[in-house]
Backbone as a printed PyTorch tensor [residue, N CA C, xyz], in Angstrom:
tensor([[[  0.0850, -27.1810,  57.8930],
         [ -1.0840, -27.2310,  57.0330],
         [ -1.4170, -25.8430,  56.4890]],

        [[ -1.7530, -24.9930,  57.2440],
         [ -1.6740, -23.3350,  56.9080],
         [ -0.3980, -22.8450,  56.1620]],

        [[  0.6810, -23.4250,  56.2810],
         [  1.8940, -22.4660,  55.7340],
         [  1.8050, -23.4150,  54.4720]],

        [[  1.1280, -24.7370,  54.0780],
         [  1.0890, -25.3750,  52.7200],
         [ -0.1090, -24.7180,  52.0480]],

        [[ -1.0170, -24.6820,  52.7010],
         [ -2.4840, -23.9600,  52.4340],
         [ -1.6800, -22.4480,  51.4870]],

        [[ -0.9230, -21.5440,  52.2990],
         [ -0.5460, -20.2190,  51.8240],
         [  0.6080, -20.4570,  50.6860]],

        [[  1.4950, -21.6460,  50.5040],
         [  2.5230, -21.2410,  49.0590],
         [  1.7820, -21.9570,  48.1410]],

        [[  0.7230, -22.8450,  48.6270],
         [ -0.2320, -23.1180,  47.2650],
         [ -0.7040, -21.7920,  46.7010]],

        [[ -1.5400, -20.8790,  47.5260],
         [ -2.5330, -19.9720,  47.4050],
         [ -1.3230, -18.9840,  46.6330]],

        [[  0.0740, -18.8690,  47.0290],
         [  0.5750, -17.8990,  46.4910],
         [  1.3680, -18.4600,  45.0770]],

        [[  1.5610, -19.8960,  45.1530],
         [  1.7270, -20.5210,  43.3520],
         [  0.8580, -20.2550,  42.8970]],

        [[  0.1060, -20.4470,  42.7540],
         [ -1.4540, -20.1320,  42.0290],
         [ -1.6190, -18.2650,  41.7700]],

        [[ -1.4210, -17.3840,  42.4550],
         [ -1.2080, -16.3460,  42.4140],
         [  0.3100, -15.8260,  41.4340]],

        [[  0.8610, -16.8680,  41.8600],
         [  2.1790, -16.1640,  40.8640],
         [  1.9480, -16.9560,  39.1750]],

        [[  1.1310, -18.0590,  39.4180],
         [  0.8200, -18.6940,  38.0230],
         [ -0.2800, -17.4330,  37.0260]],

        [[ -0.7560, -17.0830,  38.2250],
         [ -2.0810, -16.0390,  37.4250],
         [ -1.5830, -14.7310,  37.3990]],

        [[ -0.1820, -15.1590,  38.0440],
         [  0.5350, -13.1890,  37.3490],
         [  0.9070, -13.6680,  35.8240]],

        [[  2.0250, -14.6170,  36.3330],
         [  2.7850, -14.9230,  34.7490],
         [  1.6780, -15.5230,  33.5530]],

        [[  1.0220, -15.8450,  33.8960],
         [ -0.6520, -16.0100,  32.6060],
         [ -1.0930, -14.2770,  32.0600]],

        [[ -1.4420, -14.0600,  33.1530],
         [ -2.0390, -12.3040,  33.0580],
         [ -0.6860, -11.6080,  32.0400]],

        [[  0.6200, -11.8820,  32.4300],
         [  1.8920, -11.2330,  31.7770],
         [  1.7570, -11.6360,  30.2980]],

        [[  1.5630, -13.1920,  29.8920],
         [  1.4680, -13.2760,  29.2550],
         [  0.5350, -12.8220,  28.1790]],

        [[ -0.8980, -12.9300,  29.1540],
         [ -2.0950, -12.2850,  27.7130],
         [ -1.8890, -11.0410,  27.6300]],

        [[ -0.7410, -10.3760,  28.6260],
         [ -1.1220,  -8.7940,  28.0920],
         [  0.4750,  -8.9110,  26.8440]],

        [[  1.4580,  -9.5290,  26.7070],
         [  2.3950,  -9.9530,  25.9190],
         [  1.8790, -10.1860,  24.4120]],

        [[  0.7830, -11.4050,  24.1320],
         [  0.0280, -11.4620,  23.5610],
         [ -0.8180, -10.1740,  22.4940]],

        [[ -1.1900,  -9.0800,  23.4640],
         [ -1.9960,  -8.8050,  23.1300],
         [ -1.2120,  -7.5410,  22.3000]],

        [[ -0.0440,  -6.9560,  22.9760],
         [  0.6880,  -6.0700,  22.4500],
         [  0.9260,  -7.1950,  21.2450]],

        [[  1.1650,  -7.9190,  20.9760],
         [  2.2110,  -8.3670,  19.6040],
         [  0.9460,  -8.0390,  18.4270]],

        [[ -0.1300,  -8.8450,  19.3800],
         [ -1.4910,  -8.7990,  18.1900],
         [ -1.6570,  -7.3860,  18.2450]],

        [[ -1.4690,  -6.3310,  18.8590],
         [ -1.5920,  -4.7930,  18.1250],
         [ -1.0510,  -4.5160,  17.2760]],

        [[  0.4190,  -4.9190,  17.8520],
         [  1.9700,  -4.4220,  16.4800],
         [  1.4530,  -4.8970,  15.2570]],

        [[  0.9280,  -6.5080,  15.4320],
         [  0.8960,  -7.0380,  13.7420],
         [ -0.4520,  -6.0120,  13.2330]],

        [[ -1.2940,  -5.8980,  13.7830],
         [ -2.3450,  -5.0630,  13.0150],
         [ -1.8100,  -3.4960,  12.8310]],

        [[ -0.7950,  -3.1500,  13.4840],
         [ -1.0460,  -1.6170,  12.7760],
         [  0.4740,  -1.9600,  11.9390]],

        [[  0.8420,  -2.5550,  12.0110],
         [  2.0630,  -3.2500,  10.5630],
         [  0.7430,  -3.4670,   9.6410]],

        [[  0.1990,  -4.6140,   9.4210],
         [ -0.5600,  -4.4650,   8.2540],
         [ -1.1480,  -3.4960,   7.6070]],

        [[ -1.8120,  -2.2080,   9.1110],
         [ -2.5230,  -1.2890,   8.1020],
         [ -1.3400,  -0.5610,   7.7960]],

        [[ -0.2560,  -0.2220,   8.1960],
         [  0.3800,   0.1910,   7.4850],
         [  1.1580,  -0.1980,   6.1080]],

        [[  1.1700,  -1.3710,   5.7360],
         [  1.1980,  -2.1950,   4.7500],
         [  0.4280,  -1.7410,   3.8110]],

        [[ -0.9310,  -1.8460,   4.3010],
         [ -1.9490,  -1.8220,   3.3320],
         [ -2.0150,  -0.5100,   2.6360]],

        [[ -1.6960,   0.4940,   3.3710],
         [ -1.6140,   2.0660,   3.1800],
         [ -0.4260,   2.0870,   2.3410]],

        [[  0.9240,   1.7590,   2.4930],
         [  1.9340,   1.2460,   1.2790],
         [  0.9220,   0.5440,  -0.0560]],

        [[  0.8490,  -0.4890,   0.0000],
         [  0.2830,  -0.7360,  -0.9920],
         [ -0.8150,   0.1760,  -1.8950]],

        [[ -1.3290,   0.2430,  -1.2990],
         [ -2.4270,   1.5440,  -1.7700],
         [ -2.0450,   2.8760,  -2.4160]],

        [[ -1.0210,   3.3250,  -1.8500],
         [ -0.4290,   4.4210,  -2.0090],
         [  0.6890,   3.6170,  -3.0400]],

        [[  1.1010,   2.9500,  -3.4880],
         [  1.9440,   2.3810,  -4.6070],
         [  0.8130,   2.2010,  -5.4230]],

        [[ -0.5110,   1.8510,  -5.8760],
         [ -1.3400,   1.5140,  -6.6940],
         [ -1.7850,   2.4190,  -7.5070]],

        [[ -1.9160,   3.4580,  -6.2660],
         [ -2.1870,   4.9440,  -6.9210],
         [ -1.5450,   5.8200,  -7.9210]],

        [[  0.0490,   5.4850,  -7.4020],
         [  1.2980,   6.3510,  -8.0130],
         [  1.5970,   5.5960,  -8.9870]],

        [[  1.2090,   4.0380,  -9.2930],
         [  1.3580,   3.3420, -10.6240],
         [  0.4730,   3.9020, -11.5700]],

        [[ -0.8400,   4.0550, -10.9450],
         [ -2.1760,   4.3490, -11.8250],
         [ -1.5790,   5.7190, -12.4490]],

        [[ -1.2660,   6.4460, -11.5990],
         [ -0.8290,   7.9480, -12.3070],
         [  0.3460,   7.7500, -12.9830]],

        [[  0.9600,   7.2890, -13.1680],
         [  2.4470,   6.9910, -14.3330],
         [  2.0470,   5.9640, -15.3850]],

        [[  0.9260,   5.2960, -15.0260],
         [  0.3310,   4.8200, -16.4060],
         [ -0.8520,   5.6650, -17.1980]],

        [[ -1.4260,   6.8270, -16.5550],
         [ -2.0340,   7.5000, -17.1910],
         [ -1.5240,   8.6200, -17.7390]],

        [[ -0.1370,   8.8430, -16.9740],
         [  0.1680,  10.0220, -17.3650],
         [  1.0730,   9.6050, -19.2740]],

        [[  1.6560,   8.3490, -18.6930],
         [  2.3160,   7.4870, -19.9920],
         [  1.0340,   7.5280, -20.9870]],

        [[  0.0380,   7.0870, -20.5150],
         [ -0.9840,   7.3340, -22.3240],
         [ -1.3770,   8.4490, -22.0230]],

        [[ -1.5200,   9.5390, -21.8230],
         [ -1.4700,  11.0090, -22.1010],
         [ -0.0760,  11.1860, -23.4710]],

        [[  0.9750,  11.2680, -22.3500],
         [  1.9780,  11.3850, -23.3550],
         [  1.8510,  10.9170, -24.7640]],

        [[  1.4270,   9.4720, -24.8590],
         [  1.1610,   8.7510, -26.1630],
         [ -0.0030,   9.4610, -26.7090]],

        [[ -0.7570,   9.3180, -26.2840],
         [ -2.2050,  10.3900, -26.5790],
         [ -1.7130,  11.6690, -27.6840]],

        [[ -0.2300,  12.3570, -26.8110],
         [ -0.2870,  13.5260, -27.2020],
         [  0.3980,  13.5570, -28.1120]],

        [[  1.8010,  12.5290, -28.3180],
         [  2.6760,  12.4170, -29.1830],
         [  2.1690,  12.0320, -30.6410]],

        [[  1.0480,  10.9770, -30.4660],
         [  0.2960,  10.4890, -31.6290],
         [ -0.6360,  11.8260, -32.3250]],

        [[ -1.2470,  12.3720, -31.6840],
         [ -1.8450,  13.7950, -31.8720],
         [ -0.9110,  14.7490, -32.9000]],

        [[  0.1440,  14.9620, -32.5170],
         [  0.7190,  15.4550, -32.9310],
         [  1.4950,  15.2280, -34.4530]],

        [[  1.7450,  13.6420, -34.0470],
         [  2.3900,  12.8660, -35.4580],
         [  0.9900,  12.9650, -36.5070]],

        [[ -0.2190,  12.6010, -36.1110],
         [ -0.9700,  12.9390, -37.2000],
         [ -1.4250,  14.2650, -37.5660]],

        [[ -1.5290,  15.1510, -37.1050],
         [ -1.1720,  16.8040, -37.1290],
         [ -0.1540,  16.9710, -38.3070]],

        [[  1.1070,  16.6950, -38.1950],
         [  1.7750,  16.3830, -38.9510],
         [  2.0280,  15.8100, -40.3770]],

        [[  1.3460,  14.6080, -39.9190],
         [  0.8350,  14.2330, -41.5400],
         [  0.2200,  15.1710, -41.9080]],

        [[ -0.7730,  15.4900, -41.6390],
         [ -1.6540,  16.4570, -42.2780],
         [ -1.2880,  17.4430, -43.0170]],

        [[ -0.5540,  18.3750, -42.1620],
         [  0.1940,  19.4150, -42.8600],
         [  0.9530,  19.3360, -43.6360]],

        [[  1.8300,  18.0050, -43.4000],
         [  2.4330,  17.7480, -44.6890],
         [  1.8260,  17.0520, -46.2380]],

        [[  0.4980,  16.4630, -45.8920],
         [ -0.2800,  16.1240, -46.8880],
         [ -0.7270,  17.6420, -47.7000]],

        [[ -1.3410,  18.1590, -46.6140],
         [ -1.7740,  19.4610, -47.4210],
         [ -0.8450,  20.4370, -48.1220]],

        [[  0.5740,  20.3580, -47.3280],
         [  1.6300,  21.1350, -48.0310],
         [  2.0620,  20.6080, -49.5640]],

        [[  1.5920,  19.3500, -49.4640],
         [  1.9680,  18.5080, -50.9600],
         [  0.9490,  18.4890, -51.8510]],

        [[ -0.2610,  18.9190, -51.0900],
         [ -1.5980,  19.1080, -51.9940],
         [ -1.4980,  20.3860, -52.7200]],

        [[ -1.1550,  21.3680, -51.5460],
         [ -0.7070,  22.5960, -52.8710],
         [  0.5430,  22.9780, -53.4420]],

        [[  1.2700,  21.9150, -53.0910],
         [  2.2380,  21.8170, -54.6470],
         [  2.4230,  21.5390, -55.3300]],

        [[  1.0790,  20.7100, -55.8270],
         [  0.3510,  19.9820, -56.9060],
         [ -0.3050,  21.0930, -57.3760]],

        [[ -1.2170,  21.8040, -56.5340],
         [ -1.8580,  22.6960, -57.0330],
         [ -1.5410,  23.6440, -57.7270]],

        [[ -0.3970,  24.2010, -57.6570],
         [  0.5050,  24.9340, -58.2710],
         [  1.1140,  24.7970, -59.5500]]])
């Protein structure tokens, strides 16, 4: 009766190791996936940024190229204005 009494008491003890093994199993995976996501998220973020700056830097460029093409006209309007004038 006592030696059934004690491999109950110690199933039950080895059930509440391998449970305990498990939630701490558990709990590492649920860390990994959260610092994967923030690191995800920090990728993403950091890609949003470096898009934003290659699309601003792209209408700069346009900005500047157009600037320039009408600059251009200009001078060449005015170069034709005084060779009329002439």
């Amino acid at each position: 009766m006592e030696r059934r009494r004690q491999e109950e008491q110690r199933r039950r003890q080895q059930e509440e190791r391998r449970r305990q093994e498990q939630l701490e199993r558990e709990r590492r995976i649920q860390q990994e996936i959260e610092r994967e996501c923030e690191l995800s998220c920090k990728k993403v973020s950091k890609g949003r940024e470096q898009l934003k700056q290659k699309l601003s830097l792209k209408g700069q460029q346009r900005h500047h190229q157009r600037t320039q093409e009408l600059h251009q006209m200009i001078e060449d309007d005015a170069a034709a204005i005084e060779r009329d004038e002439v």
